[in-house]
C-alpha positions as CSV (number, residue, x, y, z in Angstrom):
1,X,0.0,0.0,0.0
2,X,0.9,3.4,-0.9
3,X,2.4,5.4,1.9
4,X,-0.3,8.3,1.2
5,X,-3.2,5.7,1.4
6,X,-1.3,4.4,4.9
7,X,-1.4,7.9,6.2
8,X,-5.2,8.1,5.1
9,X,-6.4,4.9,6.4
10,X,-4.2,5.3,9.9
11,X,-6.2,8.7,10.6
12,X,-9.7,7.4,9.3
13,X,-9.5,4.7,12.0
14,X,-8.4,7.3,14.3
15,X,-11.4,9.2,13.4
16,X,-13.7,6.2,14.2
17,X,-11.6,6.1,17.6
18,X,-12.3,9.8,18.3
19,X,-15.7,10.1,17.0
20,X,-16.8,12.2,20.0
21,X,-14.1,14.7,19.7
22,X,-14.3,15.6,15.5
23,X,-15.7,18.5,14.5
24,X,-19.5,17.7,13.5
25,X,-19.6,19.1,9.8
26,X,-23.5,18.7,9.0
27,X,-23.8,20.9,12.2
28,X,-21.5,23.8,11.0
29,X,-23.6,22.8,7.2
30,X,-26.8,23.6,8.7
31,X,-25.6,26.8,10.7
32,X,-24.6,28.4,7.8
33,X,-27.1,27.7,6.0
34,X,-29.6,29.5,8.1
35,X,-27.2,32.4,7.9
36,X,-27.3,31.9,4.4
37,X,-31.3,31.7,4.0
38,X,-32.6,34.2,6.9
39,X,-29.6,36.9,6.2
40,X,-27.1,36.9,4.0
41,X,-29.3,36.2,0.7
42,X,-31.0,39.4,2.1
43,X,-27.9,41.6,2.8
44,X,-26.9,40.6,-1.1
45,X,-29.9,39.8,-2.9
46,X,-28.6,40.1,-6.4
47,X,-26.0,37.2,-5.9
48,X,-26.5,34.7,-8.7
49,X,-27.5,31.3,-7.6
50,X,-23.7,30.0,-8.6
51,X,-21.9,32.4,-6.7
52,X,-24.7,32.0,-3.9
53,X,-23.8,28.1,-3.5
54,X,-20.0,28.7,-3.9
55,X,-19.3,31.3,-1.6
56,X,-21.5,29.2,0.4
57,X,-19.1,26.4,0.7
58,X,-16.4,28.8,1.5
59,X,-17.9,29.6,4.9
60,X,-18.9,26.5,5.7
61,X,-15.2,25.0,5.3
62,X,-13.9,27.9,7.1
63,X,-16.9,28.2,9.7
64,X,-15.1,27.6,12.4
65,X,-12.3,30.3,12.7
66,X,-13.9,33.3,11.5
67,X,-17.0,32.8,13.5
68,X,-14.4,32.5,16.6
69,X,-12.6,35.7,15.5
70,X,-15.8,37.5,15.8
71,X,-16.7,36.1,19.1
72,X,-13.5,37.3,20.3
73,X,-13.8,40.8,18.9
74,X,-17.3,41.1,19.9
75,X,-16.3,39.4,23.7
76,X,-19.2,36.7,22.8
77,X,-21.6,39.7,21.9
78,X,-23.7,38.9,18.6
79,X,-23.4,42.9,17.5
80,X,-20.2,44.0,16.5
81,X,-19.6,47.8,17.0
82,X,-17.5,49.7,14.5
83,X,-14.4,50.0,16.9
84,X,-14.1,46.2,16.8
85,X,-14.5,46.1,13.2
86,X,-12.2,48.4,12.8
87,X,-9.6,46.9,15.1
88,X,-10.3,43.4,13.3
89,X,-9.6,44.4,10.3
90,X,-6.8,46.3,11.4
91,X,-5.7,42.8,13.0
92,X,-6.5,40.8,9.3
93,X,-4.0,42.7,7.4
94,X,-6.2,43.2,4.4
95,X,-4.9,46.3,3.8
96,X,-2.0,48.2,4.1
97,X,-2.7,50.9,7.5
98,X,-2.7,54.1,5.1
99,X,-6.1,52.5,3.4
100,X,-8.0,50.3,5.7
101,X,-9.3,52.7,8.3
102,X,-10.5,53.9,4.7
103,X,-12.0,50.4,3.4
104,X,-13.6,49.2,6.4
105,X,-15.5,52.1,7.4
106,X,-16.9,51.8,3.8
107,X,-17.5,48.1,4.2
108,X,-19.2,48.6,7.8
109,X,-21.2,51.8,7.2
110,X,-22.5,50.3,4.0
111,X,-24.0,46.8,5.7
112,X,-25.3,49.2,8.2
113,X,-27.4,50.8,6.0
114,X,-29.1,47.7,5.0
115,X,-28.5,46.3,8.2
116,X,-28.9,49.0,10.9
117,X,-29.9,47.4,14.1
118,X,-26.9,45.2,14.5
119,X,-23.5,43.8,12.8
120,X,-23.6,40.0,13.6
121,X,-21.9,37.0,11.9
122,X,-23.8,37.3,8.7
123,X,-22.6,41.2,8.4
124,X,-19.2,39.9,8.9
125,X,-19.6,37.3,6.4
126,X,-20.5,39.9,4.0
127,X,-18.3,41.8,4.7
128,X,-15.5,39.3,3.9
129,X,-17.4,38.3,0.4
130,X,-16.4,42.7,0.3
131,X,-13.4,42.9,1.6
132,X,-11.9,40.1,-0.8
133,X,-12.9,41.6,-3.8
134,X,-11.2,45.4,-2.8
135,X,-8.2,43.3,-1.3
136,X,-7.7,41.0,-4.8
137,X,-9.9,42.9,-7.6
138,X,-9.6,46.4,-6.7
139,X,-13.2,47.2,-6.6
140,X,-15.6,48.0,-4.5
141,X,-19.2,47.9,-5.8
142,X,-22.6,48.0,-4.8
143,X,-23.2,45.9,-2.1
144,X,-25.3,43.3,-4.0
145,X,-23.3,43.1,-6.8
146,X,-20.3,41.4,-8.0
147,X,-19.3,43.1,-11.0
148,X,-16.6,41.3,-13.2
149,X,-17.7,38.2,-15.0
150,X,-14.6,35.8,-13.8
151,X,-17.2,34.2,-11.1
152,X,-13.9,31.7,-10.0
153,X,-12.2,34.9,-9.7
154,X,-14.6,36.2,-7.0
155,X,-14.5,32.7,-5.2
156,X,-10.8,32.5,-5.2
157,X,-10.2,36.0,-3.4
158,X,-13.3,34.8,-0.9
159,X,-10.6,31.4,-0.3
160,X,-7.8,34.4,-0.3
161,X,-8.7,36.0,3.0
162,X,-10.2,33.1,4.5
163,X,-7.4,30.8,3.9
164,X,-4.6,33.5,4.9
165,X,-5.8,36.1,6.3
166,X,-8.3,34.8,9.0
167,X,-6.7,31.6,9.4
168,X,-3.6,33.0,10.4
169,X,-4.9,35.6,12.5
170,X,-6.6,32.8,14.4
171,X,-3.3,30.9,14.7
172,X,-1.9,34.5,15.8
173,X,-4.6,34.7,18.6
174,X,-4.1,30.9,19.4
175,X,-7.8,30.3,19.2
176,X,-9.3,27.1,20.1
177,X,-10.5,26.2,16.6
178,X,-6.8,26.2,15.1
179,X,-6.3,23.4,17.6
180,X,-9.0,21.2,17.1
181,X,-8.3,21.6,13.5
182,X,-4.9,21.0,13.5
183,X,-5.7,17.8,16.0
184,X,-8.2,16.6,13.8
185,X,-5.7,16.9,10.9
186,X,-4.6,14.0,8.9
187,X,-1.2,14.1,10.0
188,X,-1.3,14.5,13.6
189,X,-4.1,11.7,13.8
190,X,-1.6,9.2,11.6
191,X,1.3,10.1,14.6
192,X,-1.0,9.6,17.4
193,X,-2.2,5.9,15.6
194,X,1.5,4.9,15.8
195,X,1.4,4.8,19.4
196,X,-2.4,4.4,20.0
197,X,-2.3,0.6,20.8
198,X,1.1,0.1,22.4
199,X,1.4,3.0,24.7
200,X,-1.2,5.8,24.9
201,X,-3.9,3.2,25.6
202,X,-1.8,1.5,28.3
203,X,-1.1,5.2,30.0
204,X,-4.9,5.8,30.1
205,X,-5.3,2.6,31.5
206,X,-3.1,3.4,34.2
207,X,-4.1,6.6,35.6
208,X,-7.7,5.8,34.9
209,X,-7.6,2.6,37.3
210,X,-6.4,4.1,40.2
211,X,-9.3,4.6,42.9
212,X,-11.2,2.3,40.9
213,X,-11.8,-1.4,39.8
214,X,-12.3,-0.5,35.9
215,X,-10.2,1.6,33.8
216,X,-13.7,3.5,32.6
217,X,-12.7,7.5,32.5
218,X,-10.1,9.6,34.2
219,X,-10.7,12.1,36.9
220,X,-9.4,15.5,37.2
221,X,-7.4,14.3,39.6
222,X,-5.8,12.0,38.3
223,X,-5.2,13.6,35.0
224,X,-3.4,16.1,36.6
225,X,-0.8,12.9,38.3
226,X,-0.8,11.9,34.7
227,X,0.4,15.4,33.3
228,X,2.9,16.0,35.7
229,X,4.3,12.4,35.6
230,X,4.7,12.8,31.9
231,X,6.9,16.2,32.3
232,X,3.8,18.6,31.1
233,X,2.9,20.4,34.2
234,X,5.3,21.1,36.7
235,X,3.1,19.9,39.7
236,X,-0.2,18.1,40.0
237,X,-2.4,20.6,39.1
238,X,-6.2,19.9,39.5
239,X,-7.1,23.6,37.8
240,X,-4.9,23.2,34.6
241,X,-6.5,19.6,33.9
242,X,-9.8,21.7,34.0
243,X,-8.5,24.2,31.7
244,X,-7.5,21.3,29.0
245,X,-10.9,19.8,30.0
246,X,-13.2,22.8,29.1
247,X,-11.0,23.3,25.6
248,X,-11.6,19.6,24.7
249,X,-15.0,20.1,25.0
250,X,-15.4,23.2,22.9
251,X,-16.6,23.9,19.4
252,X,-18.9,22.1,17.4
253,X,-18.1,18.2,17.8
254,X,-20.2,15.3,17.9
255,X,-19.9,14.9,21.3
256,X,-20.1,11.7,23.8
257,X,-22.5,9.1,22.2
258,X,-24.7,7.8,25.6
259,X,-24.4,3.6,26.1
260,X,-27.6,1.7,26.6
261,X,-25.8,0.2,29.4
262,X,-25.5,3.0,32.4
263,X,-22.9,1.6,33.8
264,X,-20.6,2.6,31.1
265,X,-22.0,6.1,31.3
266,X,-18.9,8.3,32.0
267,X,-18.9,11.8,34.5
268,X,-19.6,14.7,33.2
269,X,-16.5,16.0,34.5
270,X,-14.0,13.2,33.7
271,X,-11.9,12.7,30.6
272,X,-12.9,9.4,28.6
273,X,-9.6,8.3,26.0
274,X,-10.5,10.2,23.3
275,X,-10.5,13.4,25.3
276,X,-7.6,12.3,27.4
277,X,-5.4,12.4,23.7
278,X,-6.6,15.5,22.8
279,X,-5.8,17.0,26.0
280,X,-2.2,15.6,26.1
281,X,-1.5,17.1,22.7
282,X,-2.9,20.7,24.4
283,X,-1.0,20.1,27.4
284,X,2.0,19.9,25.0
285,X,0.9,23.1,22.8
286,X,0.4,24.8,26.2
287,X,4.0,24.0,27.7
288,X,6.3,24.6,24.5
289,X,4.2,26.2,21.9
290,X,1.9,28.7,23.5
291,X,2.5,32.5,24.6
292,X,-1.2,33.7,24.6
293,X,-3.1,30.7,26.6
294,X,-0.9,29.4,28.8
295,X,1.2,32.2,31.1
296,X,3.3,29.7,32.4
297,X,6.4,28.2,31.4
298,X,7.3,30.5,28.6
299,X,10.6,30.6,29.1
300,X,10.9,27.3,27.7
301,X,8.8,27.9,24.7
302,X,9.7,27.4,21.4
303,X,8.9,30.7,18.8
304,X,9.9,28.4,15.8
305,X,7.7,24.9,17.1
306,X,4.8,24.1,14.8
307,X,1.6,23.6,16.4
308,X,1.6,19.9,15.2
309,X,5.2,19.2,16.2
310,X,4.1,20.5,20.0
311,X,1.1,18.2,20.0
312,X,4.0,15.4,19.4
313,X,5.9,16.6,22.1
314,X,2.9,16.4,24.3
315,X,2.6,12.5,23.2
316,X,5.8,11.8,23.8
317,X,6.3,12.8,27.4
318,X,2.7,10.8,28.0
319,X,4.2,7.6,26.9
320,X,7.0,8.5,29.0
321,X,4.7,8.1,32.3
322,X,4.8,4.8,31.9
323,X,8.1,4.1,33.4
324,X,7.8,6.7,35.7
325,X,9.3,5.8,39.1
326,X,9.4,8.4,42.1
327,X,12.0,7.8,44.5
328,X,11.8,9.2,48.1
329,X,15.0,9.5,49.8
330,X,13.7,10.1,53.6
331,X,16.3,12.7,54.3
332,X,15.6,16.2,56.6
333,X,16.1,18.1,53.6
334,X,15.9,16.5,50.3
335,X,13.7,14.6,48.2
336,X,14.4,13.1,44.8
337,X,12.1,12.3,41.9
338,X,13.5,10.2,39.0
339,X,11.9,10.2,35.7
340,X,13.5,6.9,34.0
């Protein structure tokens, strides 16, 4: 077999594995889509039905991060005011700074003419669909009109902005949808398959049995043990396994599936394996990647790490929990823990 089809079926069977943690797709389909049919047909009426269904698609592949950017701008507010506009696109780098206090005070007064009682996701989606076309075709028509006939043309600049421009400002701002897409990505999923089995599994199994007679799920207590046994945390810390708990829980993903049997129902506030991965790979972007979520340990991050090769790092010291030993030299003074 091809080593492309390996890499492909590896991450599919790793998708299967982490079913409850992969971003639910006809969700994000059918949000956008009522954004599509109760606002932004409205806000650009004369769209033709082709550019309609591909700048469509756009949105919905891309859903994720610029729906975050505008809850960040907007501090989880659904109307954004013209100051936060303004600093966003600022922030995008659409424009150079001598024009786009110019541009998007165009682009926002003129949606607020159509739209005047508030600038919520749809305005910023048409905005975008705007923006693109001033940033790549240097024009800047009437608000319901796309005026050159190259329709790819118009898609293309949409996938411009959205594919540079937000995506990297959401990497910038280290937003929660840049990780879940990244873990969710082919590549990291065909890593974390190597070791799935033969070591990852086993280190579940070991911090999830403790206080218990079945490995079922993994407390916040002992997640913590685990992180700090595996060199991610510097001590047992009870609130940082929260923090990785509420970002493996975010966005929209298809969630825990409920077993008919209830014993096998897992707490609401324990980690089951799937989210006990994810959280490892965090714990690892956290502790050498990160210099926006986590405030600790940046002295020993690492400006030129990829996001991906973090998560790795994070796996790595996991599977290195399981020949942890701690060694307690009962001295007055001293006491000695060896990692071997």
């Amino acid at each position: 077999m091809r080593k492309e089809n390996v890499v492909q079926s590896n991450s599919s069977f790793m998708k299967i594995i982490f079913k409850s943690q992969m971003i639910n797709h006809d969700e994000i389909i059918n949000i956008v889509n009522t954004l599509w049919n109760s606002r932004i047909q409205k806000l650009m009426p004369k769209l033709t039905e082709e550019n309609n269904s591909n700048f469509k698609a756009a949105f919905i592949e891309h859903y994720n991060y610029y729906s975050e950017l505008y809850y960040y701008y907007t501090s989880n507010s659904n109307n954004m005011t013209n100051s936060q506009y303004m600093q966003l696109m600022n922030d995008l780098g659409l424009f150079d700074s001598a024009t786009c206090d110019k541009y998007a005070s165009r682009i926002f007064n003129r949606i607020h003419k159509v739209s005047p009682d508030e600038f919520d996701l749809s305005a910023m989606i048409v905005s975008i669909i705007i923006a693109a076309q001033i940033k790549n075709n240097d024009t800047f028509d009437n608000i319901n009109t796309i005026s050159y006939t190259n329709t790819m043309k118009a898609l293309d600049s949409i996938k411009d902005v959205l594919e540079n421009n937000v995506y990297n400002l959401a990497e910038k701002l280290e937003l929660p949808s840049i990780l879940k897409g990244i873990f969710s990505s082919q590549v990291n999923l065909n890593y974390i398959h190597r070791y799935h089995e033969s070591h990852l599994v086993p280190v579940y199994n070991k911090y999830a049995v403790i206080g218990k007679e079945m490995p079922s799920s993994l407390s916040m207590t002992n997640m913590a043990q685990c992180l700090f046994e595996s060199g991610l945390q510097a001590a047992e810390d009870v609130e940082g396994a929260k923090v990785l708990f509420n970002l493996v829980r975010r966005g929209h993903i298809y969630g825990r599936s409920i077993p008919s049997d209830e014993r096998l129902i897992i707490p609401t506030d324990e980690f089951n394996y799937a989210e006990f991965v994810e959280a490892v790979c965090y714990a690892g972007f956290l502790k050498f990647k990160s210099t926006i979520l986590s405030t600790k340990n940046l002295a020993g991050t690492d400006s030129s790490l990829t996001i991906e090769k973090s998560y790795q790092k994070g796996i790595d010291g996991a599977m290195k929990s399981l020949t942890y030993v701690e060694e307690v030299v009962v001295t007055k003074n001293t006491r000695r823990t060896i990692i071997s």
